[in-house]
VOBA-1610 file (N, C-alpha, C; in pm, whole numbers, padded with zeros to 5 digits, always signed):
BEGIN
Unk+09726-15576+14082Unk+09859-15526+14110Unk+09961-15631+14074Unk+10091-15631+14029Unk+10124-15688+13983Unk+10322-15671+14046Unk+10337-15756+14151Unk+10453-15791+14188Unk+10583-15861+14096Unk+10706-15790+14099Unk+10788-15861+13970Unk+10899-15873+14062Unk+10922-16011+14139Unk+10999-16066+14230Unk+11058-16214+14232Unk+11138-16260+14294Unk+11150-16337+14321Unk+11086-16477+14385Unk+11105-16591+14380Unk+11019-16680+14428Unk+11138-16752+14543Unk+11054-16739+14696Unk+11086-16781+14844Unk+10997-16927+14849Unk+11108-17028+14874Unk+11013-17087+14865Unk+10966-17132+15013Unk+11060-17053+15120Unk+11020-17059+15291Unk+10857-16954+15266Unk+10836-16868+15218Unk+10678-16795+15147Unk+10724-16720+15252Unk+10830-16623+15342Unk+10849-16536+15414Unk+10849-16446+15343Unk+10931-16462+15236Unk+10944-16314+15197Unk+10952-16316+15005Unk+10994-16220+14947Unk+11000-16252+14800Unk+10817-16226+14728Unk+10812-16316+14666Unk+10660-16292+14601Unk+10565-16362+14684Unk+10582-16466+14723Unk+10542-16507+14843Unk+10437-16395+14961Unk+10563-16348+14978Unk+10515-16263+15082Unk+10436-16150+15026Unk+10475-16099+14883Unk+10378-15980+14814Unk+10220-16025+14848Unk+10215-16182+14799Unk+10101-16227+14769Unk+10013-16225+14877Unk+10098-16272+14972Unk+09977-16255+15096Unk+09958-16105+15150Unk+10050-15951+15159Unk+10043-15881+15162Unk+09928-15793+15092Unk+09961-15819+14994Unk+09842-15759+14846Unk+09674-15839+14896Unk+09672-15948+14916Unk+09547-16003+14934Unk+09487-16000+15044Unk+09557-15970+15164Unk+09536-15953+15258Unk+09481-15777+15293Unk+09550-15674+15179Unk+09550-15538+15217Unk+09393-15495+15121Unk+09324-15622+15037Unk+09210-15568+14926Unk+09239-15563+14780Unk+09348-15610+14741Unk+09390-15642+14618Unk+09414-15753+14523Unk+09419-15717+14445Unk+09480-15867+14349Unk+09590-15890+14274Unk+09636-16019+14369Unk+09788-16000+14296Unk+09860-16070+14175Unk+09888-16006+14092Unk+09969-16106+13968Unk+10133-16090+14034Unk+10208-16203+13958Unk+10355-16151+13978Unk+10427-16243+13825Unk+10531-16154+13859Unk+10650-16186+13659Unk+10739-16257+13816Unk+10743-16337+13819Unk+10831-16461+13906Unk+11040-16425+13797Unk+11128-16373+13875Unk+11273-16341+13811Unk+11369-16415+13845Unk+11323-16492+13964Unk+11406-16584+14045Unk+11346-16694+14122Unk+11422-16850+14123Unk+11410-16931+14187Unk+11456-16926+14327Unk+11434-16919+14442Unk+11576-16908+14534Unk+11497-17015+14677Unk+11642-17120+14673Unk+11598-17214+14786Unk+11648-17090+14937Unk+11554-17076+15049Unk+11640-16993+15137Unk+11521-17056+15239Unk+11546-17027+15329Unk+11486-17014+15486Unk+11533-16898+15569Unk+11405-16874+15629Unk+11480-16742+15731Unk+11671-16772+15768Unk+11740-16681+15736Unk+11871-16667+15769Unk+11971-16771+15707Unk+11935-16813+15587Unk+12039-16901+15499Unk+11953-16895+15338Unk+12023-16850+15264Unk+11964-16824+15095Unk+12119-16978+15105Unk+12049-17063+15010Unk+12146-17205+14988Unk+12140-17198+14813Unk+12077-17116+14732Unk+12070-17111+14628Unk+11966-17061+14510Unk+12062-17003+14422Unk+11965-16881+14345Unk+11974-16935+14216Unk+11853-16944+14126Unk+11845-16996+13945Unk+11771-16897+13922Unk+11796-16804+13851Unk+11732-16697+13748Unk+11652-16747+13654Unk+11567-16690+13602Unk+11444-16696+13504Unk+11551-16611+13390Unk+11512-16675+13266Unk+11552-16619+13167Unk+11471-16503+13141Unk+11539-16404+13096Unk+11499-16224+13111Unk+11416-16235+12978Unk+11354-16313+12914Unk+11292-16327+12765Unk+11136-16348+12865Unk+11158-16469+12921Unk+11020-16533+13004Unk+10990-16392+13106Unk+11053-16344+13212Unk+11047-16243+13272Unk+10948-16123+13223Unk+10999-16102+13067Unk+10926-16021+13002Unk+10798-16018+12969Unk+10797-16166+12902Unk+10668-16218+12889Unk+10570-16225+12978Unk+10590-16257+13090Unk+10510-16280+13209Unk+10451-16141+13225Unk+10546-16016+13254Unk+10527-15861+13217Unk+10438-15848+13146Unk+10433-15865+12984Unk+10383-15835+12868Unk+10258-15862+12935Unk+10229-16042+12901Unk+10113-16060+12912Unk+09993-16040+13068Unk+10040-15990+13147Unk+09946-15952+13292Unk+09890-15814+13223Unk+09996-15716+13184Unk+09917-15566+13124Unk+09804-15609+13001Unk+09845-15669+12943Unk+09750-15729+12850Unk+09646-15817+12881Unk+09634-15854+12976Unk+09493-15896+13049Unk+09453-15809+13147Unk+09498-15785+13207Unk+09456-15695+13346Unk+09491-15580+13374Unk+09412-15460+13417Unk+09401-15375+13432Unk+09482-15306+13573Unk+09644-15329+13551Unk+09725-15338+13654Unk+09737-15191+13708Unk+09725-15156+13841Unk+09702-15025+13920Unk+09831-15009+13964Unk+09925-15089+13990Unk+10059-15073+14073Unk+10161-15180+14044Unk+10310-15145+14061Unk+10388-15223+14021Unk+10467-15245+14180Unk+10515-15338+14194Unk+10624-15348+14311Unk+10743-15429+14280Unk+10898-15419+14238Unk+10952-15490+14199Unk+11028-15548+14322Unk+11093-15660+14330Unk+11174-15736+14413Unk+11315-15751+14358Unk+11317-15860+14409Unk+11450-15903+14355Unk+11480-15942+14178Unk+11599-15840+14116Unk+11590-15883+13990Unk+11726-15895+13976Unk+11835-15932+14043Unk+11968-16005+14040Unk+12048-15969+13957Unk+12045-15909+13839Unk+12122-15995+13749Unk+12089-15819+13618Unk+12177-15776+13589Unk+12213-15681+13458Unk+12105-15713+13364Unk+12081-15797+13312Unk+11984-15837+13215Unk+11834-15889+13275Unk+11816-15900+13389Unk+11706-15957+13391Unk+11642-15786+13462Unk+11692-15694+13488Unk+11707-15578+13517Unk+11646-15498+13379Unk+11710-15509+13241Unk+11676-15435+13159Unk+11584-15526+13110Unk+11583-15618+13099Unk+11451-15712+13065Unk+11319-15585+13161Unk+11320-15568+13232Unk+11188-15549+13346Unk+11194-15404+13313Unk+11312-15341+13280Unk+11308-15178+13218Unk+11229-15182+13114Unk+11307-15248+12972Unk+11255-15224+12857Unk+11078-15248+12869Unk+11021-15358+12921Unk+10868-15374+12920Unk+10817-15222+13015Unk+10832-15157+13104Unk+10823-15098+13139Unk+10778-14988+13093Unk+10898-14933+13008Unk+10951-14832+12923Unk+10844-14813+12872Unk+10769-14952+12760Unk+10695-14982+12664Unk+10578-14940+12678Unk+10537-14959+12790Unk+10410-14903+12869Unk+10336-14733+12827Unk+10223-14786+12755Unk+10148-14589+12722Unk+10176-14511+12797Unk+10138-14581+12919Unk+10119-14500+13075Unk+10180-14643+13187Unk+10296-14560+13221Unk+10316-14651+13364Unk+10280-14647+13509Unk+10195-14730+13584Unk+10132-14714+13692Unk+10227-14669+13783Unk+10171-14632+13890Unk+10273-14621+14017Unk+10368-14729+14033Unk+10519-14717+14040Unk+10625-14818+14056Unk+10692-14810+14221Unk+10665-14917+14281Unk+10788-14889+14412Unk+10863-14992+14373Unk+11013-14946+14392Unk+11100-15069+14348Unk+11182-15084+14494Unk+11159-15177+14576Unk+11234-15224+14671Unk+11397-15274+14593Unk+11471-15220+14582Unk+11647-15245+14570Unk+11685-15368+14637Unk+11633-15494+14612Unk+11707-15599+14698Unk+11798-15633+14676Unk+11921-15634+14762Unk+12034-15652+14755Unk+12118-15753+14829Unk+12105-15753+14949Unk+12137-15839+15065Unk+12011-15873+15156Unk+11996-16003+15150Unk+11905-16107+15223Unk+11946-16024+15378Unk+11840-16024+15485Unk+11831-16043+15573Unk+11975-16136+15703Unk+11983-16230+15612Unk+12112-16366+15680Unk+12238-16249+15627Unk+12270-16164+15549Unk+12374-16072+15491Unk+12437-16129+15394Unk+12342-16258+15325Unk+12380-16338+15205Unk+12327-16232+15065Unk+12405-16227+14964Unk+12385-16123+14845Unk+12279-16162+14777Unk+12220-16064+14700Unk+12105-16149+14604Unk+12099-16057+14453Unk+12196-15928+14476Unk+12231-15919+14331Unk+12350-15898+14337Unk+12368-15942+14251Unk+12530-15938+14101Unk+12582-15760+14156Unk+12652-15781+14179Unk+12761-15635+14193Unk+12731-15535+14029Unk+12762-15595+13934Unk+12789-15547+13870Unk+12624-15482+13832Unk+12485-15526+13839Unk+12371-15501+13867Unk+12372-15363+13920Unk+12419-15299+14005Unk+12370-15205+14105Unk+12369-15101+13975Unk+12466-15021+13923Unk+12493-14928+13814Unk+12307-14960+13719Unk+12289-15096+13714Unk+12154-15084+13586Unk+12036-15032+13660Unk+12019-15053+13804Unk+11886-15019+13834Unk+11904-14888+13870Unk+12041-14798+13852Unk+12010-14657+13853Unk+11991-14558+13739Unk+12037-14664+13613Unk+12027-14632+13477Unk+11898-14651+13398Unk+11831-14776+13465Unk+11724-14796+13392Unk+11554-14794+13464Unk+11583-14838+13611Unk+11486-14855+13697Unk+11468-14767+13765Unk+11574-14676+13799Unk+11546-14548+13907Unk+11446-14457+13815Unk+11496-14424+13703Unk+11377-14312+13634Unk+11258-14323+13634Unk+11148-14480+13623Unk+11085-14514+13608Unk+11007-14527+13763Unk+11060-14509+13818Unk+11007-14513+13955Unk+10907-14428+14081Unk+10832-14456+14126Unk+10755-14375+14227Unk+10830-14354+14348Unk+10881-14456+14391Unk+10946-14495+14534Unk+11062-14597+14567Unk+11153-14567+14567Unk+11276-14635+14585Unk+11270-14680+14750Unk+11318-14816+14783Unk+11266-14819+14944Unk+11360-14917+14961Unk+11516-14810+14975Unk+11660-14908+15059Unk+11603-14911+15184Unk+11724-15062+15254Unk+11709-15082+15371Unk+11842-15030+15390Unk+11899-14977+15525Unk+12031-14916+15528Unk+12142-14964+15504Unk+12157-15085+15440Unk+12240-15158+15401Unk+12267-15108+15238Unk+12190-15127+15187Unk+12114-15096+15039Unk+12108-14955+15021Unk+12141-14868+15148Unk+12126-14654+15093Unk+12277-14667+15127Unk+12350-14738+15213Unk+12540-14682+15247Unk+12525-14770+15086Unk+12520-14817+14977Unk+12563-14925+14897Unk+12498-14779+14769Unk+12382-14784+14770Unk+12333-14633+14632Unk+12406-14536+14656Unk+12402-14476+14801Unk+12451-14341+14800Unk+12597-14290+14830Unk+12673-14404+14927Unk+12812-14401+14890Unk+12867-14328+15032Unk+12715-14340+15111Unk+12776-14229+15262Unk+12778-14349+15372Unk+12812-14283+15500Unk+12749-14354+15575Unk+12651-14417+15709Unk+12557-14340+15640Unk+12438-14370+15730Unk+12431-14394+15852Unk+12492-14308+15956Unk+12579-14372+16117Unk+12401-14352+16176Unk+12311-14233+16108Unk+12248-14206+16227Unk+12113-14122+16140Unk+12006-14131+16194Unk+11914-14014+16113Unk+11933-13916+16062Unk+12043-13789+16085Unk+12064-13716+16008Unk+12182-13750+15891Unk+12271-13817+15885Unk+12337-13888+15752Unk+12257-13963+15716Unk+12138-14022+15719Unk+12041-14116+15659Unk+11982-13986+15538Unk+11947-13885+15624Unk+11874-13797+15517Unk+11894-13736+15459Unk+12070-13681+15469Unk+12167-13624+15363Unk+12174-13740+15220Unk+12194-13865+15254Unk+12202-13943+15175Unk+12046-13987+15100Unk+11965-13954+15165Unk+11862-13949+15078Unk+11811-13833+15007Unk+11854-13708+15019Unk+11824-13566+14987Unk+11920-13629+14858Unk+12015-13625+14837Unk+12130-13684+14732Unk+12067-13745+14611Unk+12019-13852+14664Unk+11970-13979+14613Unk+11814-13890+14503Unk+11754-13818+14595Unk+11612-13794+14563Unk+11646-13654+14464Unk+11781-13590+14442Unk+11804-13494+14355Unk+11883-13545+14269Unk+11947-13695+14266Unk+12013-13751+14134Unk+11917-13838+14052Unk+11819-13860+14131Unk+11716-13974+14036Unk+11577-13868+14013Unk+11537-13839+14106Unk+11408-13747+14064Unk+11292-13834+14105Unk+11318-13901+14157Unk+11237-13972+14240Unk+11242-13988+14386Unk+11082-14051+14482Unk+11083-14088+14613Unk+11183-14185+14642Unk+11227-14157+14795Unk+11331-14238+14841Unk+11236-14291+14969Unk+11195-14397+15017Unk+11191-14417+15153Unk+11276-14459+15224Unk+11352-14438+15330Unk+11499-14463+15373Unk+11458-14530+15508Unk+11463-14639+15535Unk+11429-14778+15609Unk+11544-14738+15745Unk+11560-14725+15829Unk+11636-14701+15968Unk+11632-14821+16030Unk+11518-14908+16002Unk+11571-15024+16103Unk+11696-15094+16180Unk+11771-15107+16085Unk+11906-15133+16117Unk+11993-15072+16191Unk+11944-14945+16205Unk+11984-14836+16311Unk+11983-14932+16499Unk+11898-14984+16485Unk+11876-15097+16616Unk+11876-14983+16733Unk+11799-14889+16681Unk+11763-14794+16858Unk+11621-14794+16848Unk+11569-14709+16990Unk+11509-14783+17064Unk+11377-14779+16996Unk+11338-14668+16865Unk+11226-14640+16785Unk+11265-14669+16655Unk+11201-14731+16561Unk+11225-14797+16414Unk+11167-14648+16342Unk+11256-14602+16265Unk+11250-14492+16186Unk+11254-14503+16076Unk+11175-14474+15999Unk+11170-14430+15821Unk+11118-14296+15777Unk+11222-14282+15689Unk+11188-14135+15642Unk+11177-14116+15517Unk+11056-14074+15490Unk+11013-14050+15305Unk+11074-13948+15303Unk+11193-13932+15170Unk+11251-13819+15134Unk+11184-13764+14979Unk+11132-13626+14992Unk+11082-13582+14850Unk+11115-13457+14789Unk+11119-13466+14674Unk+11152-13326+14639Unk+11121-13213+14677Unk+11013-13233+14830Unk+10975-13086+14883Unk+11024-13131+15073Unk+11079-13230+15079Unk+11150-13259+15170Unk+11108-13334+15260Unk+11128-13394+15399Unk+11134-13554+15453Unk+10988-13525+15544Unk+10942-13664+15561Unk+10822-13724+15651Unk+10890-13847+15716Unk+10889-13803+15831Unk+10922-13916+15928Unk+10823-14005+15986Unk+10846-14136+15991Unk+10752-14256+16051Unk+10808-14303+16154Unk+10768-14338+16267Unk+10847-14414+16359Unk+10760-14512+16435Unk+10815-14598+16523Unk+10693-14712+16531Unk+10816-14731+16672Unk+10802-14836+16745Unk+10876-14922+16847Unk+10924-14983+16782Unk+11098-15031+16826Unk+11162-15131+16781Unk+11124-15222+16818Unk+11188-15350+16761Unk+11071-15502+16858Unk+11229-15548+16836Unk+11309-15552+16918Unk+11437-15661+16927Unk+11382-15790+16896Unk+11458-15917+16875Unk+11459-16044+16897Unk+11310-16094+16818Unk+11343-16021+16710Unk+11244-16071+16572Unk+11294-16066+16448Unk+11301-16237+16375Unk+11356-16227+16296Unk+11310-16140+16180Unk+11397-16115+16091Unk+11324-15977+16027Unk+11331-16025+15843Unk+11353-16120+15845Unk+11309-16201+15717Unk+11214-16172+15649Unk+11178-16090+15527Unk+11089-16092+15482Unk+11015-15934+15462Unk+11081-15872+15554Unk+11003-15725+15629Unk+10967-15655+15517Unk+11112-15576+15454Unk+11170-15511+15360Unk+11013-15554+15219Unk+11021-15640+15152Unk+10911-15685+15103Unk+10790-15672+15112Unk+10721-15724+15241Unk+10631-15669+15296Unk+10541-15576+15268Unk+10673-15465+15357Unk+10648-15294+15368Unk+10670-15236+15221Unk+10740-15294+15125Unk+10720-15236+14957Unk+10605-15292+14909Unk+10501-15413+14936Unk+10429-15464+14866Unk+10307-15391+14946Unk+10304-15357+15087Unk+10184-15275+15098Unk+10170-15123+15053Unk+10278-15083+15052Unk+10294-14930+15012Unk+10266-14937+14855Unk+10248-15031+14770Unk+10236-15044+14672Unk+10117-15054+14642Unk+10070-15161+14748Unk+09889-15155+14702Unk+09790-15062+14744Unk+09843-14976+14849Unk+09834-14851+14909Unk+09757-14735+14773Unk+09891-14735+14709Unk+09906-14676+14538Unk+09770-14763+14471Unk+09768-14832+14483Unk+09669-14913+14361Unk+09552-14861+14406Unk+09480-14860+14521Unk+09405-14831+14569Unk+09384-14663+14572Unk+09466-14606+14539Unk+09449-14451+14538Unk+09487-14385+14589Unk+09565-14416+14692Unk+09622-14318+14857Unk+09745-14225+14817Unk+09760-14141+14866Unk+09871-14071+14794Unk+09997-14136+14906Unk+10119-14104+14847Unk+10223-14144+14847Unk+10273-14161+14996Unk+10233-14045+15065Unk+10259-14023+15241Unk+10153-14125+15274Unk+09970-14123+15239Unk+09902-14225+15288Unk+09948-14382+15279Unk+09997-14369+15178Unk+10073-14525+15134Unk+10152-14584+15245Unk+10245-14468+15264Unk+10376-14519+15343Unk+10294-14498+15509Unk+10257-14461+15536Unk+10172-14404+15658Unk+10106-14563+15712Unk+10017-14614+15613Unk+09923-14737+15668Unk+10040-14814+15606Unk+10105-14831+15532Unk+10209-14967+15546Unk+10265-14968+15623Unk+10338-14863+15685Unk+10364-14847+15810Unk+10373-14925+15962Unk+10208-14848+15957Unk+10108-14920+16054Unk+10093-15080+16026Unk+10096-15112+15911Unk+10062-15265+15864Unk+10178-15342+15927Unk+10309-15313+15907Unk+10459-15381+15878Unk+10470-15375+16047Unk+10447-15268+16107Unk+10459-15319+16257Unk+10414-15414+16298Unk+10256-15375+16257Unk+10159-15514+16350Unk+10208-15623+16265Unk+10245-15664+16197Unk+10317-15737+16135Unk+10391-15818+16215Unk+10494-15744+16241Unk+10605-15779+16313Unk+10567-15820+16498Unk+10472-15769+16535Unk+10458-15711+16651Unk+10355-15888+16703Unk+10291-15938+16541Unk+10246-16074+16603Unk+10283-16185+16508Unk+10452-16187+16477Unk+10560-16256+16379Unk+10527-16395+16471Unk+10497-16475+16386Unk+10520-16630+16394Unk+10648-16690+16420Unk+10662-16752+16546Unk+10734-16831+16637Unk+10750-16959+16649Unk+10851-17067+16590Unk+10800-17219+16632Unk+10964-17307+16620Unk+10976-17375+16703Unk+11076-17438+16713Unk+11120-17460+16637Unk+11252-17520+16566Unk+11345-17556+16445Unk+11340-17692+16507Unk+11337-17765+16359Unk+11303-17956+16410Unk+11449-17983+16377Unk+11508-18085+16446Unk+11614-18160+16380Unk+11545-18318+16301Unk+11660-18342+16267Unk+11682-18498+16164Unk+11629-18581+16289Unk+11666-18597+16440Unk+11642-18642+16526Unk+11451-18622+16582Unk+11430-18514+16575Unk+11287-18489+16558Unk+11233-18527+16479Unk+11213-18548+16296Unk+11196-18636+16245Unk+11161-18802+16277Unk+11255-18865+16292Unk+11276-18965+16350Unk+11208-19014+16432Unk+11126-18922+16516Unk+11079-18949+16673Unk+10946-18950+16651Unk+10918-18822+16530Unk+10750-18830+16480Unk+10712-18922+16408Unk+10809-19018+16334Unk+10757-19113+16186Unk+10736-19214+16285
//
């Protein structure tokens, strides 16, 4: 399977996190690396793009060795590094199952694509796609509504899923009530998921995660509801036993050397 994301170098989230997702769920993961980005849970301090030539290449050559079952894209920032990841795509005899997680805004509410970006991944990446999977930040930003509540969540994805022609999974988390809701929207109409909210967990990384298992879900054979169903289940327990540990200062330092 083959992740085309960004590189975290906190390993929370980005390709990072595909990698342990994918290997952890029975798979094997390649990734086309599109971005450098220094961040830690709740501060991105800086982003260097991969030139959209190398991007490609990295693309090119994984199909050309390996017998890739699923695609999951991440973060691709930037107008060109966008049609870079279309055109190889495109190129493809047969293109595997695609979920393209829309990353847009980091977790901290720091940006991670180019404004002017949003217009290419509906021009070039939405067609190509199995599963589109905004977080509600990322569906008020595609669809232009605003998402106050589950039923404007699924007007705006009914929208979304009759202008592209593709799956929408529409992420509710952010909703912050008392059950975490996602709803697969399809051209024969919505499947709801719901799980317990878990307040007072940072949520760094999630979004990723839950696209990189629903992805290998696909690789493995599961149809599209099974996909989202056990990623689901995965992204909770996930969350439900999230790693906890003090923040050191310069002064902590100091005290251990």
């Amino acid at each position: 399977m083959l992740t085309i994301a960004g590189s975290d170098n906190s390993c929370g989230a980005g390709a990072q996190a595909d990698l342990k997702t994918i290997t952890l769920l029975g798979g094997y993961a390649q990734t086309a690396i599109t971005c450098v980005v220094a961040e830690v849970p709740g501060r991105v301090s800086a982003i260097q793009a991969i030139r959209p030539a190398i991007v490609a290449e990295q693309i090119r050559l994984s199909f050309e060795a390996f017998p890739v079952a699923a695609i999951k894209t991440g973060m691709l920032y930037s107008t060109s590094l966008i049609r870079a990841v279309a055109t190889e795509l495109s190129a493809l005899k047969k293109c595997p199952p695609l979920v393209v997680d829309p990353v847009m805004v980091a977790s901290s509410g720091d940006p991670l694509l180019k404004a002017s970006a949003i217009e290419a991944y509906r021009k070039w990446i939405f067609p190509l796609a199995t599963l589109v999977t905004p977080n509600l930040d990322e569906l008020r930003i595609l669809s232009g509504m605003p998402c106050r509540d589950v039923e404007e969540i699924k007007l705006a994805g009914a929208s979304l899923v009759d202008r592209h022609g593709c799956a929408f999974l529409l992420k509710g988390g952010h909703l912050r009530t008392k059950t975490a809701t996602d709803i697969l929207a399809t051209s024969n109409g919505f499947e709801v998921f719901t799980a317990p909210f878990r307040r007072n967990i940072d949520a760094h990384g999630t979004g990723c995660t839950f696209s990189a298992a629903i992805a290998t879900g696909l690789a493995c054979g599961q149809t599209l509801s099974e996909a989202v169903g056990n990623a689901k289940n995965y992204i909770t327990l996930a969350i439900e036993n999230a790693l906890r540990w003090k923040k050191t200062t310069a002064l902590d330092h100091q005290l251990a050397s």
